[in-house]
C-alpha positions in Angstrom: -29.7 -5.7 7.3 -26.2 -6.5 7.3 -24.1 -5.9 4.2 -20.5 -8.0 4.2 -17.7 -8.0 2.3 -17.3 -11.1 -0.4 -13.7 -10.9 -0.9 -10.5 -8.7 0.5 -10.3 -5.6 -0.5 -10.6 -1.7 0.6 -13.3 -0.6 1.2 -14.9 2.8 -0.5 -17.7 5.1 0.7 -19.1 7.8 -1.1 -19.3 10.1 1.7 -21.7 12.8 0.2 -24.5 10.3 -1.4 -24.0 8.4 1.9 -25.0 11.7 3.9 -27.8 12.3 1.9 -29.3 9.3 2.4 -29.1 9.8 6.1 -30.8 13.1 6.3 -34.0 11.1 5.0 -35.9 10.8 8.6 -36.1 7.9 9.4 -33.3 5.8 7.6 -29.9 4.6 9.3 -27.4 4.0 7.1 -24.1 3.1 8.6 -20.5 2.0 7.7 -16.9 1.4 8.4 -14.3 3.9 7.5 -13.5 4.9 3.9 -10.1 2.8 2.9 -10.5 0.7 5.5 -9.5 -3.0 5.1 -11.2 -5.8 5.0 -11.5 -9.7 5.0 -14.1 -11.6 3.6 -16.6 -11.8 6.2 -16.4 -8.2 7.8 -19.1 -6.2 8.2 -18.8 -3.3 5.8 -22.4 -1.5 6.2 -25.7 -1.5 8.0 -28.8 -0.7 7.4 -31.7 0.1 10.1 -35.0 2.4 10.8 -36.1 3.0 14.4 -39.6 3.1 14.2 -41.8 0.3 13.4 -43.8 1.7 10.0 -42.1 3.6 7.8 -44.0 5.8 5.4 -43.8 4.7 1.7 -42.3 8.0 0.1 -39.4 7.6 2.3 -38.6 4.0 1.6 -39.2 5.2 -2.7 -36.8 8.1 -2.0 -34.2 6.2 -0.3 -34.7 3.4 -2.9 -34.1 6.2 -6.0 -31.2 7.9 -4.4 -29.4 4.8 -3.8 -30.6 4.3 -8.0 -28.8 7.6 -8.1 -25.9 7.3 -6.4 -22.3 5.7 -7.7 -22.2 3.1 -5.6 -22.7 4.7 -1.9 -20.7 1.2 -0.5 -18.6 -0.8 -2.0 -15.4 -3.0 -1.6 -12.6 -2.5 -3.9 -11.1 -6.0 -4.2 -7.3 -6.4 -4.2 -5.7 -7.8 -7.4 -4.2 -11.4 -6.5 -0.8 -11.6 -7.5 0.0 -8.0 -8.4 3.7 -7.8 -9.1 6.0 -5.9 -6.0 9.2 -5.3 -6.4 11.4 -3.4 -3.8 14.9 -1.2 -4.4 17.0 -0.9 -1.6 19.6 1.8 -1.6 21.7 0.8 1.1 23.8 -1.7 2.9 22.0 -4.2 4.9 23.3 -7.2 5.9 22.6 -10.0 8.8 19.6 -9.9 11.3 18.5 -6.3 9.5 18.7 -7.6 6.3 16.2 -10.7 7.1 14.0 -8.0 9.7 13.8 -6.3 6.5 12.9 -8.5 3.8 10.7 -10.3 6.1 8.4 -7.2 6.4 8.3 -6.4 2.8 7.1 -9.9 2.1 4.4 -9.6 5.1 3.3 -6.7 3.3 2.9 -7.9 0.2 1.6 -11.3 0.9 -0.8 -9.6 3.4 -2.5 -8.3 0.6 -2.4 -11.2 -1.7 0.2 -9.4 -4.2 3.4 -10.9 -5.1 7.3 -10.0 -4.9 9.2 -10.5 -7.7 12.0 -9.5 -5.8 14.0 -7.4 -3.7 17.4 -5.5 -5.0 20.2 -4.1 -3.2 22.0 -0.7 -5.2 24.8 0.9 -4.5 24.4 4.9 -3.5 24.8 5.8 -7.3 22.3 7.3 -9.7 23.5 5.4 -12.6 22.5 2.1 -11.0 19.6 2.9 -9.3 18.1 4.4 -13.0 18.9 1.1 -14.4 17.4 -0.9 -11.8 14.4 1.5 -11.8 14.1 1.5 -15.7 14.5 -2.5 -15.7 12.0 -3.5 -13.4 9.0 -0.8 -15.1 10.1 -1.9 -18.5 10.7 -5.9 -18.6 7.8 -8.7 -18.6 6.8 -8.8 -15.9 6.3 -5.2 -15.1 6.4 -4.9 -11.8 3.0 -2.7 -11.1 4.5 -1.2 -7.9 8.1 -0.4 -7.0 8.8 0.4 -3.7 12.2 1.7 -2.5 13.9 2.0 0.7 16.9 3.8 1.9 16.7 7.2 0.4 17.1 10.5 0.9 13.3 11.9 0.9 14.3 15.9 2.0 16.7 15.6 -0.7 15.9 16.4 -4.5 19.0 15.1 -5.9 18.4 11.7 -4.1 19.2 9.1 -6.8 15.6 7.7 -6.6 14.0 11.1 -7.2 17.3 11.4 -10.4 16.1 8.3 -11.6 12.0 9.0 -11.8 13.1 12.2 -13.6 15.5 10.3 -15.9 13.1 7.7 -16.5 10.1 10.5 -17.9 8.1 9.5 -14.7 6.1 12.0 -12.8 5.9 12.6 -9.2 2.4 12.7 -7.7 3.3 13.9 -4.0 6.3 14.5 -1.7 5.0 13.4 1.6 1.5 12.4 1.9 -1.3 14.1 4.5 -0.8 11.3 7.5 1.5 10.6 10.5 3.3 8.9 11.4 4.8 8.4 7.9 4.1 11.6 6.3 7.5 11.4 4.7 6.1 8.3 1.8 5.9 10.0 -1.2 4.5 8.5 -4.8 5.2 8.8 -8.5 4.7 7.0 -11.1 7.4 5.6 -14.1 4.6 4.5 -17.3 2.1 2.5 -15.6 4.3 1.8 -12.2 3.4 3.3 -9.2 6.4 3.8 -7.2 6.5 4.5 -3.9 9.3 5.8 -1.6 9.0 4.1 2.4 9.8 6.1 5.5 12.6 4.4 7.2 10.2 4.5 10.0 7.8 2.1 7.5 10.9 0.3 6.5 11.0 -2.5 9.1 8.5 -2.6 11.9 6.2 0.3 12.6 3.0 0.7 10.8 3.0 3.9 8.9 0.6 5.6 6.4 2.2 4.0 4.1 0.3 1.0 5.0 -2.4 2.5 4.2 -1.2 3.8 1.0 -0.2 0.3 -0.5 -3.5 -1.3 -0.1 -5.3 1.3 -1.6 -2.9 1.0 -4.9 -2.8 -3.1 -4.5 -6.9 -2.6 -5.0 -6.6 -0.6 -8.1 -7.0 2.9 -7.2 -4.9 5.2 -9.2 -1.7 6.7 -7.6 -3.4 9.8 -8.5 -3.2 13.2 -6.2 -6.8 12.7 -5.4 -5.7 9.3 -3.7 -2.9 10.3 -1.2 -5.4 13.6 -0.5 -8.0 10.9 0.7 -5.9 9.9 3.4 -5.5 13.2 5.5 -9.4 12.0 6.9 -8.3 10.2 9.4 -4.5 10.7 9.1 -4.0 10.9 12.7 -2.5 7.2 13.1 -2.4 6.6 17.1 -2.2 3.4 18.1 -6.4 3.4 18.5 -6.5 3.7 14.8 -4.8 0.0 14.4 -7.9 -1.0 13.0 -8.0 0.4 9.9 -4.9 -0.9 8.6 -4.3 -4.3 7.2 -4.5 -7.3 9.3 -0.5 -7.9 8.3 0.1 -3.8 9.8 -2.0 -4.7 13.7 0.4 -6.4 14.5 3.8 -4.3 14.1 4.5 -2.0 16.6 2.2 0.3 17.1 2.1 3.6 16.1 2.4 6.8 17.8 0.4 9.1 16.2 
């Protein structure tokens, strides 16, 4: 038995409960990887038993710890038409400028959000505060901010001045995945923003593209989440599977 997902999404497995039903002799439970991606269709799970009969008790205690269990499968649907904005903290003009805003907008159409629009600062902490303030406190709040262009070893980088400024709280500096290790997250209220490595910028597909769906679906940009990701954080170019269909198709990564 084959179980599909219904709509896009990211999917989640909860890898203990889904152990423990395993370790029932003779039940095969099996699954993608936990925060991988999927379309509707994709196989998600499977279920099988090798031998023809299977006693009773087993099928009951399968049955009850599934009854048990949180959800051992499920799919995580994105939200359609989450608002994305993007803060750029630098000069770029001409064929960079349009490489760039033509990958933000793969990204976020990829996963069914929308852009409400990409800004250009200058390299001061005054403006990028007020950028940063106005697009987590207007209506539309803009549910996830992400920014390009700074200075991610640096504490006094003006996006790290303006978090700080704004009362927001940083959840990580660099996040347990490579390449990309250098995204790092915080959140301003109830805005997840999220800084891109310049290697994540344009054309490489990064952890940070595994990062994004995961907050497009609704899981909190919470430590708990970017700690998820070091479980498969090694992100060769076999891995291009488990990123979004928008991400396969960027140059691939080189682990």
């Amino acid at each position: 038995m084959d179980l599909v997902a219904m709509l896009p999404g990211v999917v989640e497995i909860n890898l203990r409960d889904l152990e423990r039903l395993n370790r029932l002799d003779p039940l095969e439970v099996f699954t993608v990887f936990d925060g991988q991606t999927v379309a509707p269709g994709d196989l998600v799970a499977s279920v099988k038993v090798g031998p023809h009969l299977v006693p009773q008790s087993i099928v009951a205690a399968g049955e009850a710890l599934a009854g048990r269990a949180n959800r051992i499968v499920r799919v995580r649907p994105f939200r359609p038409g989450l608002p994305i904005a993007v803060l750029v903290r630098e000069s770029i003009s001409g064929a960079a400028r349009e490489r760039f805003e033509a990958a933000v907008r793969d990204k976020v159409d990829g996963l069914g959000a929308r852009l409400l629009e990409v800004r250009y600062l200058p390299d001061a902490p005054g403006a990028v505060t007020e950028a940063l303030g106005d697009l987590t406190r207007r209506r539309p709040r803009a549910a996830i901010v992400l920014t390009a262009g700074g200075g991610t070893t640096d504490p006094a980088d003006p996006f790290f001045v303006a978090v700080e400024a704004l009362g927001g709280r940083f959840i990580r500096h660099g996040v347990p995945a490579h390449p990309g290790s250098m995204v790092w997250l915080a959140t301003v209220g109830r805005t997840a923003v999220v800084g891109l490595p310049s290697c994540g910028a344009y054309s490489k597909a990064t952890a940070a593209d595994l990062l994004l769906p995961r907050l497009v679906a609704g899981q909190p940009a919470s430590a708990g989440t970017v700690a998820r990701l070091g479980h498969g954080g090694i992100l060769n170019r076999h891995q291009r599977f488990r990123f979004p269909a928008y991400a396969r198709s960027l140059e691939a990564p080189d682990g």
